[in-house]
C-alpha positions as CSV (number, residue, x, y, z in Angstrom):
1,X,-176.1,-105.2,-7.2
2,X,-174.5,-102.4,-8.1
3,X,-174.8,-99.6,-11.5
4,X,-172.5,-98.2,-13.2
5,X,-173.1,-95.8,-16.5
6,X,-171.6,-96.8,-19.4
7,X,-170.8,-94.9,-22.8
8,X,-173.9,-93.4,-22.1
9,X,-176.4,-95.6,-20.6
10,X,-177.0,-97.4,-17.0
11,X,-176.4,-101.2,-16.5
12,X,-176.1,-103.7,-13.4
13,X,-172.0,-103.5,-13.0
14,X,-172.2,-107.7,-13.1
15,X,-173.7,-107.3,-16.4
16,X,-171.6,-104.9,-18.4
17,X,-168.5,-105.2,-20.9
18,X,-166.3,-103.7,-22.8
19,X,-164.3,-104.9,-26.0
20,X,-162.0,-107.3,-26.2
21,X,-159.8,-105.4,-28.1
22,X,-160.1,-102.0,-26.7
23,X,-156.8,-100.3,-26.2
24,X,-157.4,-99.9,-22.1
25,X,-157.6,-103.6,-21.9
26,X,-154.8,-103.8,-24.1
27,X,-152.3,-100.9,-23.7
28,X,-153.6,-99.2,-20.8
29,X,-154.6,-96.2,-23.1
30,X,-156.6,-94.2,-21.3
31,X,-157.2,-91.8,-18.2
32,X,-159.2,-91.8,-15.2
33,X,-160.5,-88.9,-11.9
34,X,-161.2,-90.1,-9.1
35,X,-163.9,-88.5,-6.9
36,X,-165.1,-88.5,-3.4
37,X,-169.2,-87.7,-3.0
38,X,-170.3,-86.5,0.3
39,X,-174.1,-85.7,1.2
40,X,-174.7,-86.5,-2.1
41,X,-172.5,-83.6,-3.4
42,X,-169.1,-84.1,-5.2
43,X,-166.6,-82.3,-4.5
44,X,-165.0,-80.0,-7.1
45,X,-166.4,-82.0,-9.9
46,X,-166.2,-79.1,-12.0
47,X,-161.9,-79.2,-11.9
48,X,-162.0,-82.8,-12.2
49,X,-163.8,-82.5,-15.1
50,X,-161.3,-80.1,-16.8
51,X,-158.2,-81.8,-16.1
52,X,-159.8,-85.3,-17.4
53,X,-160.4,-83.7,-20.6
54,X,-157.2,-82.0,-20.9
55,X,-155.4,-85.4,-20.1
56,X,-157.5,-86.8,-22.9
57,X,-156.7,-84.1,-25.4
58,X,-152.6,-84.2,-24.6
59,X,-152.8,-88.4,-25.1
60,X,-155.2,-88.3,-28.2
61,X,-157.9,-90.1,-26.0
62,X,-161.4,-88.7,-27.5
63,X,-164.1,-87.6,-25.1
64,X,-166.9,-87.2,-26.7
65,X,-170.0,-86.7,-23.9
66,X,-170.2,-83.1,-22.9
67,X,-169.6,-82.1,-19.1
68,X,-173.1,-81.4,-18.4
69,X,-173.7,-85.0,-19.5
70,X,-171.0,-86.1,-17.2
71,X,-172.3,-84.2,-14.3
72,X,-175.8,-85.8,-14.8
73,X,-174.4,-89.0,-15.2
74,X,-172.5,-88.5,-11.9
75,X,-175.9,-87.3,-10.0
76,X,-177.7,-90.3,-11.7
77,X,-175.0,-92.5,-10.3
78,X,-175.3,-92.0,-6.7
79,X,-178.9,-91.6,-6.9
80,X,-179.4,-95.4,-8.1
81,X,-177.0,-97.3,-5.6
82,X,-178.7,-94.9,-2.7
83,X,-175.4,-93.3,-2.1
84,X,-174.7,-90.0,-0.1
85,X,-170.9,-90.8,0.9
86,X,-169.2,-92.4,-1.8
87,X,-166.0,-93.1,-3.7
88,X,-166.1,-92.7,-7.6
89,X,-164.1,-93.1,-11.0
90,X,-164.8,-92.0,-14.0
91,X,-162.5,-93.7,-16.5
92,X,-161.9,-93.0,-20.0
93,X,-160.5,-95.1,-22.7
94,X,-159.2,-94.9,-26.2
95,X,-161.3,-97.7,-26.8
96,X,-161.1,-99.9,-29.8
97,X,-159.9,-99.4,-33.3
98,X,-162.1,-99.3,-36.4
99,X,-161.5,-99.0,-40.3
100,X,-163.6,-97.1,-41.3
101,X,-163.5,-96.7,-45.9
102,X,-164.2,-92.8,-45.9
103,X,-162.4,-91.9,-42.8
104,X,-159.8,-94.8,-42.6
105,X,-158.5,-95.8,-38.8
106,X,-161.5,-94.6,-36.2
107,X,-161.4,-95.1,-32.1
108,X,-164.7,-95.7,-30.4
109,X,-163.7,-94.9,-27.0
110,X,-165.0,-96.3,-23.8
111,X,-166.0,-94.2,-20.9
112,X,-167.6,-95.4,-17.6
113,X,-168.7,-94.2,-13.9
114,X,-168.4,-96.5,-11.2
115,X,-169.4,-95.7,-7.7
116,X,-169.0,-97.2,-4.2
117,X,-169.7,-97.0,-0.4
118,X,-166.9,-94.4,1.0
119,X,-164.4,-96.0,3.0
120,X,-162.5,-93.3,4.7
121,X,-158.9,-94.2,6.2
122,X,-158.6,-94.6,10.0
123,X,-159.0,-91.8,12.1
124,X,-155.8,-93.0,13.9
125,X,-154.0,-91.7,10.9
126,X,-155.1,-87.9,11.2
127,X,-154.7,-88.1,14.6
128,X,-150.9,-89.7,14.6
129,X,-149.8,-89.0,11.4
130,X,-149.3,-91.6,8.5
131,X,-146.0,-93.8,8.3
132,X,-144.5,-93.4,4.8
133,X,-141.3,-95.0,3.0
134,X,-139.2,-93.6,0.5
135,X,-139.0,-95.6,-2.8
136,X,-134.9,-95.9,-4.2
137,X,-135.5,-98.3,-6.9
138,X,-138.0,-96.7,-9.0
139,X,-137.7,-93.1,-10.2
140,X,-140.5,-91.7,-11.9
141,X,-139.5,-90.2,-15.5
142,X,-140.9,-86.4,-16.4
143,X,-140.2,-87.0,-20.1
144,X,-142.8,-89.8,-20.8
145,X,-145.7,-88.7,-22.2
146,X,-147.9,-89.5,-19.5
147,X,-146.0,-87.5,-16.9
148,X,-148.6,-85.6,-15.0
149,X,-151.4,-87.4,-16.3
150,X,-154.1,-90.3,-13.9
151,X,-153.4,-92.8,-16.6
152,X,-154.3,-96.2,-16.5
153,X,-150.8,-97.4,-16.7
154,X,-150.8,-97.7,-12.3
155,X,-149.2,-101.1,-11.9
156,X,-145.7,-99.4,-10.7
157,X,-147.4,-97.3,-8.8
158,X,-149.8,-100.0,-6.9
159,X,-146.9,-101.7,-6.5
160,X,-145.2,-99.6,-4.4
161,X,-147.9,-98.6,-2.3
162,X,-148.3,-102.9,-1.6
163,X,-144.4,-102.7,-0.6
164,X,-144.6,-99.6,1.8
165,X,-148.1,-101.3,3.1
166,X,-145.6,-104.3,3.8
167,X,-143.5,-102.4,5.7
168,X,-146.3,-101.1,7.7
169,X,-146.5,-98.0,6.1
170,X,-149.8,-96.0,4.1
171,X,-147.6,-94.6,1.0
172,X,-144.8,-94.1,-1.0
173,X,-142.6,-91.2,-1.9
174,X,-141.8,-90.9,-5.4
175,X,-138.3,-89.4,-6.7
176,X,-137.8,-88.4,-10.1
177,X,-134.8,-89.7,-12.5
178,X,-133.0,-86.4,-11.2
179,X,-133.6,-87.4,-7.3
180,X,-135.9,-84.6,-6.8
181,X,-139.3,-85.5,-5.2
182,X,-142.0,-85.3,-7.1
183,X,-145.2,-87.0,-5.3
184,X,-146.5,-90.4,-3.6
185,X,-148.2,-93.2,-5.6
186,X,-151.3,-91.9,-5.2
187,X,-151.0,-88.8,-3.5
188,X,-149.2,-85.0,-4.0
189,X,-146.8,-84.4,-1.2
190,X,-146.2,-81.0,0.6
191,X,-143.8,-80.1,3.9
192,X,-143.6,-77.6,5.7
193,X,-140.4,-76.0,7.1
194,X,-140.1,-72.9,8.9
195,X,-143.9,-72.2,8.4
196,X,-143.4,-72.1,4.7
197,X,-145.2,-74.7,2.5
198,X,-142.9,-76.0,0.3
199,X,-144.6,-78.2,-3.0
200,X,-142.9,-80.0,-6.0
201,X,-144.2,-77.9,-9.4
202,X,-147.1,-79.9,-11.8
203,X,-146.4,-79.3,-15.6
204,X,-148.3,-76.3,-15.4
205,X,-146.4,-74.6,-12.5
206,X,-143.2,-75.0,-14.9
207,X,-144.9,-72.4,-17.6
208,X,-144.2,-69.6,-15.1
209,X,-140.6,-68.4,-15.6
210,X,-140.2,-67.3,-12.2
211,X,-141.0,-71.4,-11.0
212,X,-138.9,-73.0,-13.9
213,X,-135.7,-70.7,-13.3
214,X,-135.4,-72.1,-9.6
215,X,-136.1,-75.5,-10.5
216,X,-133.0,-77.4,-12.0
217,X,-135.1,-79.9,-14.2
218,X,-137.3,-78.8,-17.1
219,X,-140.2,-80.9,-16.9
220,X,-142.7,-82.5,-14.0
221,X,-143.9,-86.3,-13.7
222,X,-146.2,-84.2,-10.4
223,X,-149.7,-84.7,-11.2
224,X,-151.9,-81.8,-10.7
225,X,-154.2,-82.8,-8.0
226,X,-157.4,-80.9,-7.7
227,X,-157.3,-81.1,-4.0
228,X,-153.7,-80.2,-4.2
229,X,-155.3,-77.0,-6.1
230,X,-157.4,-76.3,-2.8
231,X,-154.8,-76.5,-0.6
232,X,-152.8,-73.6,-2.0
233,X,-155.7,-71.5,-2.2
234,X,-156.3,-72.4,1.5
235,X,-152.5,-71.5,2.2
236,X,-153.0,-67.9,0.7
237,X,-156.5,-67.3,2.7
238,X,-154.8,-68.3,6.0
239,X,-151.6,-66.3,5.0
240,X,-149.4,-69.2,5.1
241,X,-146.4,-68.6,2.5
242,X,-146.6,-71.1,-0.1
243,X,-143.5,-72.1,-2.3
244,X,-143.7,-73.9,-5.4
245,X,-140.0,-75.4,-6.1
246,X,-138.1,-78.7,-6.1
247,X,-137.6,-80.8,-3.2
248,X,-135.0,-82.7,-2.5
249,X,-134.5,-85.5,0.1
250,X,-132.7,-83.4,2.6
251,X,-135.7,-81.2,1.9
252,X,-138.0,-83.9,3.2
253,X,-136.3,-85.7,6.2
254,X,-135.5,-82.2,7.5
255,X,-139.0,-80.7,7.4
256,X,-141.0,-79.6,10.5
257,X,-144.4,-80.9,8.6
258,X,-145.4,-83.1,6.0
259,X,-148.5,-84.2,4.5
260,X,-150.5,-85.8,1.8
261,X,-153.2,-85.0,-0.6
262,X,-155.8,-86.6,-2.8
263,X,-159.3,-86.6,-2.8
264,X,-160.3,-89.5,-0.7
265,X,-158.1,-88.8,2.0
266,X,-158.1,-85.6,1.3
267,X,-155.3,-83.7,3.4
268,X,-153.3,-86.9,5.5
269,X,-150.4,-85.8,7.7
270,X,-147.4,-87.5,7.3
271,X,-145.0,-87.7,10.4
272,X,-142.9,-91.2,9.7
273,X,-140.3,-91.6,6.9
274,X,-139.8,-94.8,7.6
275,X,-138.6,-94.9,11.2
276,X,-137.5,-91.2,11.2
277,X,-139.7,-89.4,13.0
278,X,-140.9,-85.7,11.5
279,X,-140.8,-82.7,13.8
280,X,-142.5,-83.7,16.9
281,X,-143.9,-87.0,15.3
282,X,-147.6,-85.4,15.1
283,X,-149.6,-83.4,13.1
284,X,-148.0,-79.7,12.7
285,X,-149.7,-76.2,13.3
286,X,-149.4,-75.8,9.7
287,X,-151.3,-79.1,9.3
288,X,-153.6,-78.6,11.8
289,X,-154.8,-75.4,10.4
290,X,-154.9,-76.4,7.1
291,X,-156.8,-79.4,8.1
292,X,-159.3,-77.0,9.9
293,X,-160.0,-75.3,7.1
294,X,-160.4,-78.0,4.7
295,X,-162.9,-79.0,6.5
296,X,-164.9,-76.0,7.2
297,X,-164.8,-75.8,2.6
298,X,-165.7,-79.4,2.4
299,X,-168.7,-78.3,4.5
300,X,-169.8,-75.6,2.6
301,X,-170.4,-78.2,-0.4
């Protein structure tokens, strides 16, 4: 059996509940990180951390366990299901609604920590490249409230990854309503053309003037991935120019490189749209380096 901690305290997963009325269950109001454990030591929990409680504070989602609290509860996680290499999601809900006579309407959210074995994708996809297909019927929309947010609204998203899985492919490319591309279902996208990398801009990246004048849509549905993060600070180390702008899909079936990023598969080269080949249908130098030196950080953990 497995553990998971829950709004504070450990219980056998089979065992544990939450309310029948709490607005995740209900509404799908609430956010979620998920993080990838290796040797026992997770990586960048610190960033997920952050942007998990900036989510909650931009969708009124309280949080109220400190990180240090979250960080033990993450140690104490993996140290009861005797895991070293692991894949884990802390999720956090607005949880249920309360009257309460002196303060009136009160949440009591919900937040749990779940972990599991890791179950890394096939080494013939970093050594071929991942297939991937381009999605024309949905468009994701910047100006919802839970653009650039993990939130636990995923169905649209899970459903395109089970159509390009269908089609024999790993993910799918998401578009925006203004046709620009923005990220995959579960993933943040990158190519590479003419040894530059080339990345949508996350809601952040849209505060710098310099990024939002070149980009001919004012807000960002791209979430801002925290191994997304690493990969532009690997760029800069290894001299690799690195420009944040919008993408079209010219932009992406004319690339020399593409690849994925999230923190399970952490950097996954693309080199299939569907059955167009990209570049010389295998990994890039650009992805190839960068893979290199993800690899030599992720060691260092």
């Amino acid at each position: 059996m497995s553990d998971l901690w829950l709004n504070g305290g450990f219980a056998e997963e089979s065992t544990a509940s939450i309310p029948l009325r709490d607005t995740g269950l209900l509404h799908a109001a609430g956010v979620f990180t998920t993080l990838r454990a290796d040797r026992g030591n997770v990586f960048r929990l610190d960033q997920h951390l952050q942007r998990l409680r900036h989510s909650c504070e931009a969708l009124f989602i309280p949080l109220q366990y400190s990180d240090d609290v979250l960080r033990q509860a993450v140690r104490e996680i993996l140290r009861r299901n005797q895991l070293a290499d692991a894949r884990l999601r802390l999720t956090v809900t607005r949880g249920a609604a309360r009257h309460d006579p002196v303060h009136g309407l009160r949440l009591e959210p919900t937040v749990f920590l779940t972990a599991t074995h890791l179950e890394p994708y096939p080494g013939e996809y970093y050594e071929k490249g991942m297939t991937v297909i381009v999605l024309d019927e949905q468009k994701l929309n910047p100006y919802d409230i839970q653009a650039g947010h993990k939130t636990l609204n995923y169905f649209s998203r899970l459903s395109a990854l089970r159509a390009a899985n269908s089609r024999g492919a790993g993910e799918a490319l998401w578009f925006n309503v203004h046709n620009y591309l923005e990220s995959g279902s579960i993933s943040n996208v990158f190519v590479v053309k003419d040894k530059k990398l080339l990345t949508p801009p996350t809601p952040a990246d849209l505060n710098d003037p310099a990024v939002a004048a070149k980009t001919p849509y004012p807000k960002s549905a791209a979430l801002p991935g925290v191994t997304r993060q690493a990969m532009l600070e690997l760029a800069a180390a290894a001299q690799v120019e690195v420009q944040i702008r919008a993408l079209s899909i010219n932009d992406l079936l004319d690339a020399d490189e593409c690849f994925l990023t999230n923190s399970i598969m952490r950097l996954m080269p693309v080199c299939r749209i569907e059955r167009r080949a990209l570049g010389q249908d295998k990994p890039g130098e650009i992805t190839r380096k960068l893979t290199d030196a993800f690899s030599t950080l992720a060691e260092t953990l």
